[in-house]
Each structure stands twice: as structure tokens, then as C-alpha cells.
C-alpha positions in Angstrom: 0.6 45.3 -23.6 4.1 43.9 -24.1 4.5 43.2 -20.7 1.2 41.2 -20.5 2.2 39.3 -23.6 5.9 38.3 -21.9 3.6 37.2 -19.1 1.3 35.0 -21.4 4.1 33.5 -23.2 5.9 32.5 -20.0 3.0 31.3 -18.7 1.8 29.1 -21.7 5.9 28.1 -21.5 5.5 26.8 -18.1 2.4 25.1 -18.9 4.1 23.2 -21.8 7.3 22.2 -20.0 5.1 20.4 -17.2 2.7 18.6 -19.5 5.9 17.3 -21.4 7.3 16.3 -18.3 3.5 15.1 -16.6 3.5 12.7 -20.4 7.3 11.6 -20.0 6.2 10.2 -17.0 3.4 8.6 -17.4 4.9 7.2 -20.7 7.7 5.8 -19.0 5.9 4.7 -16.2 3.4 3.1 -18.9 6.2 0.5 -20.9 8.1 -0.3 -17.1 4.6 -2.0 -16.2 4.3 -3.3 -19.8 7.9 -5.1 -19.8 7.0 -6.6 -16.1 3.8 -8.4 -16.9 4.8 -9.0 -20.5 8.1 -10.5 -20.1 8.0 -12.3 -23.5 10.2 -15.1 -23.8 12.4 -16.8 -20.6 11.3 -17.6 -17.5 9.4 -14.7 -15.6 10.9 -14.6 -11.8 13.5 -16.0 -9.9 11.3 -18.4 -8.0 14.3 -18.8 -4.9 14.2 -15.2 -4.6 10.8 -14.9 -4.4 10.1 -17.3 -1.4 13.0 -15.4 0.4 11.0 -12.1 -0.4 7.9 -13.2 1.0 8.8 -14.7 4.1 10.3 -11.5 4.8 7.7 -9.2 3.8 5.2 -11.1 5.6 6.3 -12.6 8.8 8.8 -9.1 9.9 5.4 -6.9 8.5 3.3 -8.7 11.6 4.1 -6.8 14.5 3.8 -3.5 12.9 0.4 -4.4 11.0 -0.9 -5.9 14.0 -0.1 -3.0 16.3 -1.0 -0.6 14.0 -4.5 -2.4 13.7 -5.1 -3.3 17.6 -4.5 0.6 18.3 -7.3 1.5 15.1 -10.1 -0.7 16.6 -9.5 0.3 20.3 -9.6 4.1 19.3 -13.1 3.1 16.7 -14.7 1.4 19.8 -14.1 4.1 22.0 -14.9 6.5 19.9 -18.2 5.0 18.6 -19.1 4.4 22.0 -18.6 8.2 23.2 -21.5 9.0 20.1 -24.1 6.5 21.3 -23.7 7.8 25.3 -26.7 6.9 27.1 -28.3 4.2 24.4 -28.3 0.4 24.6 -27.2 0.0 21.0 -24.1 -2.5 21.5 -24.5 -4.4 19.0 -24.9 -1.5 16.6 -21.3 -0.2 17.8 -20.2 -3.9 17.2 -21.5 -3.2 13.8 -19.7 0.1 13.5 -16.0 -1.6 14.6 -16.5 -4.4 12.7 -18.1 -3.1 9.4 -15.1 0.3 9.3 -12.4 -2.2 9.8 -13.1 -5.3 7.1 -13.9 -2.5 4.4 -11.9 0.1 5.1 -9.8 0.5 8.0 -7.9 -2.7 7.5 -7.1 -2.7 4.2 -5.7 0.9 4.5 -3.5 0.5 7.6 -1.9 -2.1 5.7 -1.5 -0.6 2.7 0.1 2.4 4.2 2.3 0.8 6.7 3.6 -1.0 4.2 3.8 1.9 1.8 6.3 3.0 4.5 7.9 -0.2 5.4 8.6 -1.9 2.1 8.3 0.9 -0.2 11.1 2.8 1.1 12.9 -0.4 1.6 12.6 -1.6 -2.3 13.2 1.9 -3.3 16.0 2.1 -1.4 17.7 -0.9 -2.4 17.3 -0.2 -6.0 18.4 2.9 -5.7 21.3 2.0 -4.4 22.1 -0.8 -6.7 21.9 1.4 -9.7 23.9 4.4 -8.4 26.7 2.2 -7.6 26.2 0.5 -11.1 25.3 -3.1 -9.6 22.0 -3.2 -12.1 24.8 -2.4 -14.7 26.9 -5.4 -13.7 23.8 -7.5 -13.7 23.2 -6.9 -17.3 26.6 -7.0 -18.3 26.7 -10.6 -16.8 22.8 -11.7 -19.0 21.0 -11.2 -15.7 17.8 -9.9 -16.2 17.0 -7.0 -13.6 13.5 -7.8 -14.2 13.7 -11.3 -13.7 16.5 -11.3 -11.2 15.1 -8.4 -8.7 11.8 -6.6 -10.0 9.3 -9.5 -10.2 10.0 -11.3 -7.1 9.6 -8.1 -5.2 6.6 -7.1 -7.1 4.8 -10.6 -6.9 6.4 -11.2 -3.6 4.0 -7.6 -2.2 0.8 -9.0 -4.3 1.4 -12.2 -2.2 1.6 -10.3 1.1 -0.3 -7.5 1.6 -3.5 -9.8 1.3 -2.6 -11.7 3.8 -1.5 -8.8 6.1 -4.8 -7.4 5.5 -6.6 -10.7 6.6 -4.5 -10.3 10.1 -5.2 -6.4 10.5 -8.6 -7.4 10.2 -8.5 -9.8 12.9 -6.5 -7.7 15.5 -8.8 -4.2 14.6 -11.6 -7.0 15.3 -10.0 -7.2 18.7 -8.7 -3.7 19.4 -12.7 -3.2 19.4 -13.2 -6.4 21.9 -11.1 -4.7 24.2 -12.3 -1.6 24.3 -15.8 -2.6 24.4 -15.4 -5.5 27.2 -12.3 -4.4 29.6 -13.6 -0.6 29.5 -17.1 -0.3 28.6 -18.4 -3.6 30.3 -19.6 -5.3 27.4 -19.6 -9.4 27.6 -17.3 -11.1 25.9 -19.2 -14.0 24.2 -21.6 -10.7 23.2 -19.4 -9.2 21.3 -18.0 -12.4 19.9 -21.7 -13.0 18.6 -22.3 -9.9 17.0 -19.1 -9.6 15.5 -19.6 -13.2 13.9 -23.4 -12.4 13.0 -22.1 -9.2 10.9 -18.8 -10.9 9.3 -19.8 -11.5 5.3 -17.3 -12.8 2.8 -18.2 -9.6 0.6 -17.1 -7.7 3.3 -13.7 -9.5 3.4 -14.1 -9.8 -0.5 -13.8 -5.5 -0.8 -11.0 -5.7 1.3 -9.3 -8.4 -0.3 -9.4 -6.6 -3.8 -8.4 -3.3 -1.8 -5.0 -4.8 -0.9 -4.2 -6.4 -4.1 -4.4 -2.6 -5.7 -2.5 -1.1 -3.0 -0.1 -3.7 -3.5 0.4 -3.0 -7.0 0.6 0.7 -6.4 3.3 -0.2 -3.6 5.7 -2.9 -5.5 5.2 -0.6 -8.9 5.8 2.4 -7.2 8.6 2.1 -5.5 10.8 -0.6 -8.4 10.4 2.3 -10.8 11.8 4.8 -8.5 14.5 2.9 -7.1 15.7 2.2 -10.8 15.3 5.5 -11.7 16.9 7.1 -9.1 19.0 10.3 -9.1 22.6 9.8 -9.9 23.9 11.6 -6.6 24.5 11.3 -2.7 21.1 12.1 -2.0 19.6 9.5 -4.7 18.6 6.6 -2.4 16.9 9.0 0.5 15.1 11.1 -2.7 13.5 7.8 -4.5 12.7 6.5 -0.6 10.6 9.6 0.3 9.2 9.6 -3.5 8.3 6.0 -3.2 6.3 6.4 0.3 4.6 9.7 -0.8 3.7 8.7 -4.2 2.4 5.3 -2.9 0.5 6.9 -0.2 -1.4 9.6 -2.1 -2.3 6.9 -4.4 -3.1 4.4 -2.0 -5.7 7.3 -0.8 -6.9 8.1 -4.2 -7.7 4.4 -5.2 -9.4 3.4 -2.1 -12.2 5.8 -3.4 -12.3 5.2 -6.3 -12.6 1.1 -5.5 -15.1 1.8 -3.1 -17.2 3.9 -6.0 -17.3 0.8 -8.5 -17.8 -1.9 -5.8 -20.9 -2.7 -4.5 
């Protein structure tokens, strides 16, 4: 009976320790995004820094997007094309490539390529700026690490990923026109037809409102873990691989739950 009891309490012990922690968290997590949007008085971002951000994020993020998307839409066409075997149903299959990649498959390639790309590169640089004490020095000096380094990153992904999620949708779009015209002998100006007959803005629309919450999940993400790094050798690589696995999981977890409450 004892022994059970020791058990129980240890148990119950455990429990408590990790709902502390799980609130900490969250708490914490809760008044970063409060002192970002709510900056109070003073100007909100470094507007220089900003620009600089973006053009980065956005022009070096093309190949990678576009790639990634080019490779999705081929492997869609093929595969939807292997189902309907033996049926004229072209432009159905056009409806398939088209349909999967504004709604979904765009949107989410992005968001996780760049949940790789410039989550583990913000969380990085953070990280390493506050374990060699260079967010100290900031403050030290009346620079506001908010203002000087967290909102233009932050605003600078909201900016981006939108637009990186327009251009995956245009190379999927033509990952599936080559599939469907150099391999399975479809006509160009076909496919071109059909894709253009089943394009609607609230197509692009659920997309669109996709990437702005993967970009928030992204830029929050990965700030809050590059500023609150481990104080140690292995800080920068352990708020890196936090950043991209938090950021993914949630990027996965949101996409539902966006697709639920949209029409």
C-alpha cells in the first residue's frame, strides 16, 4: 500500500512540475507577443532594417520556394494521373493540381521551407547575440531590442511569406503543366484553360490568410527562442532545432484548424 502511495505521489509530482513549466511557458510566451504588438510609446520598428530584412527574405527564399513547389505539382500531376488510368477526365486532374496547390500545397511548402530557412536563421542569430551579451550591450546603449531587431524580422516574415506563397502557387501551377503536357500528352493551351477556368480569388484568398498565420508562427517562434536561448555552447544549435520543430508542428496544427473555420 505504501509502495503504491510513493508511486501516486511521484506521479501527481511529475504531473505538477510539467503543468508549472507547460503555464511558464505559455505565460511568457503570452506578454513577449503582448510587448511586440503593443509597443506603447516610441516608434515601433527600425524602418532601414526592415527593407534590408525583406529583400533578403524574399528574393534569396525564391529558388528554394520555387523548386520546392515545381517538384510538388509535377509529383500531384503524376500521381493524379496514375488514379484516373484509362478515363478522359483531364480537366478534372487539372482541377485536382490546381485546387491541392492554391489551398493547400502552396501555402504549406512555404511555410515550412521557410520554417527551416529563416526560422533557424533568426533563432540562430538571436541566439547568438544574447549569449555573447550583444542584446545586453544594446540595452545598455537605450536600444530597444524590440524595436532594433525583433519587429523588423517579425514584420519583415508577415511581408514575405505572402508573397512567397503567391509564387509557389504559380510554379506548383506549372510543376502540373509539365507533367501533364511533356509526359502525359496533354495540350498546352488545354491545360492553360482549365487551370484559368478553375483559378477563384477565394481560392488564393485561403491561401493568403494561410501564410499570414504561418508567418506569425514562424517570426514569433523563432524571436522568442533565439532570445531565450540556453546560456552554453550548444545554445544557438538548441534554439535553431527548437525554432524549426516548434514552428513546423504548429504550422501542421494550424493549417487544420484554418481550413475547419474557413469556408
Amino acid at each position: 500500500m505504501s509502495e503504491e502511495r510513493s508511486v501516486l505521489v511521484k506521479l501527481c509530482d511529475s504531473v505538477g512540475k510539467h503543468s508549472l513549466v507547460f503555464f511558464q511557458n505559455t505565460g511568457q510566451r503570452a506578454v513577449f507577443f503582448a510587448e511586440v504588438f503593443f509597443p506603447g510609446k516610441g516608434p515601433f520598428m527600425n524602418l532601414k532594417v526592415f527593407l534590408v530584412l525583406f529583400a533578403q527574405y524574399l528574393f534569396y527564399s525564391l529558388p528554394l520556394v520555387g523548386m520546392t513547389a515545381v517538384c510538388a505539382g509535377m509529383v500531384l500531376a503524376l500521381q493524379s494521373g496514375k488514379s484516373m488510368h484509362g478515363f478522359d477526365v483531364s480537366s478534372i486532374q487539372v482541377e485536382l493540381v490546381v485546387f491541392a496547390i492554391l489551398r493547400e500545397l502552396g501555402p504549406i511548402l512555404a511555410g515550412l521551407m521557410m520554417a527551416g530557412r529563416l526560422g533557424a536563421s533568426i533563432a540562430s542569430e538571436l541566439s547568438s547575440m544574447t549569449i555573447t551579451d550583444q542584446i545586453n550591450a544594446l540595452v545598455s546603449v537605450a536600444v530597444s531590442p524590440l524595436y532594433y531587431l525583433v519587429r523588423p524580422k517579425i514584420v519583415a516574415v508577415l511581408c514575405s511569406l505572402p508573397l512567397l506563397t503567391l509564387f509557389s502557387d504559380v510554379m506548383g501551377i506549372f510543376g502540373g503543366y509539365i507533367t501533364c503536357v511533356l509526359k502525359q500528352g496533354m495540350h498546352g493551351p488545354q491545360y492553360l484553360g482549365c487551370a484559368l477556368d478553375i483559378i477563384h480569388w477565394a481560392d488564393i484568398e485561403i491561401g493568403l490568410c494561410k501564410s499570414v498565420v504561418f508567418a506569425l508562427v514562424i517570426a514569433f517562434v523563432s524571436c522568442y527562442e533565439g532570445l531565450n536561448a540556453p546560456s552554453s555552447a550548444l545554445g544557438v544549435g538548441v534554439s535553431a532545432q527548437r525554432s524549426v520543430v516548434i514552428s513546423s508542428l504548429l504550422i501542421l496544427f494550424t493549417n487544420y484548424w484554418v481550413t475547419f473555420f474557413l469556408p
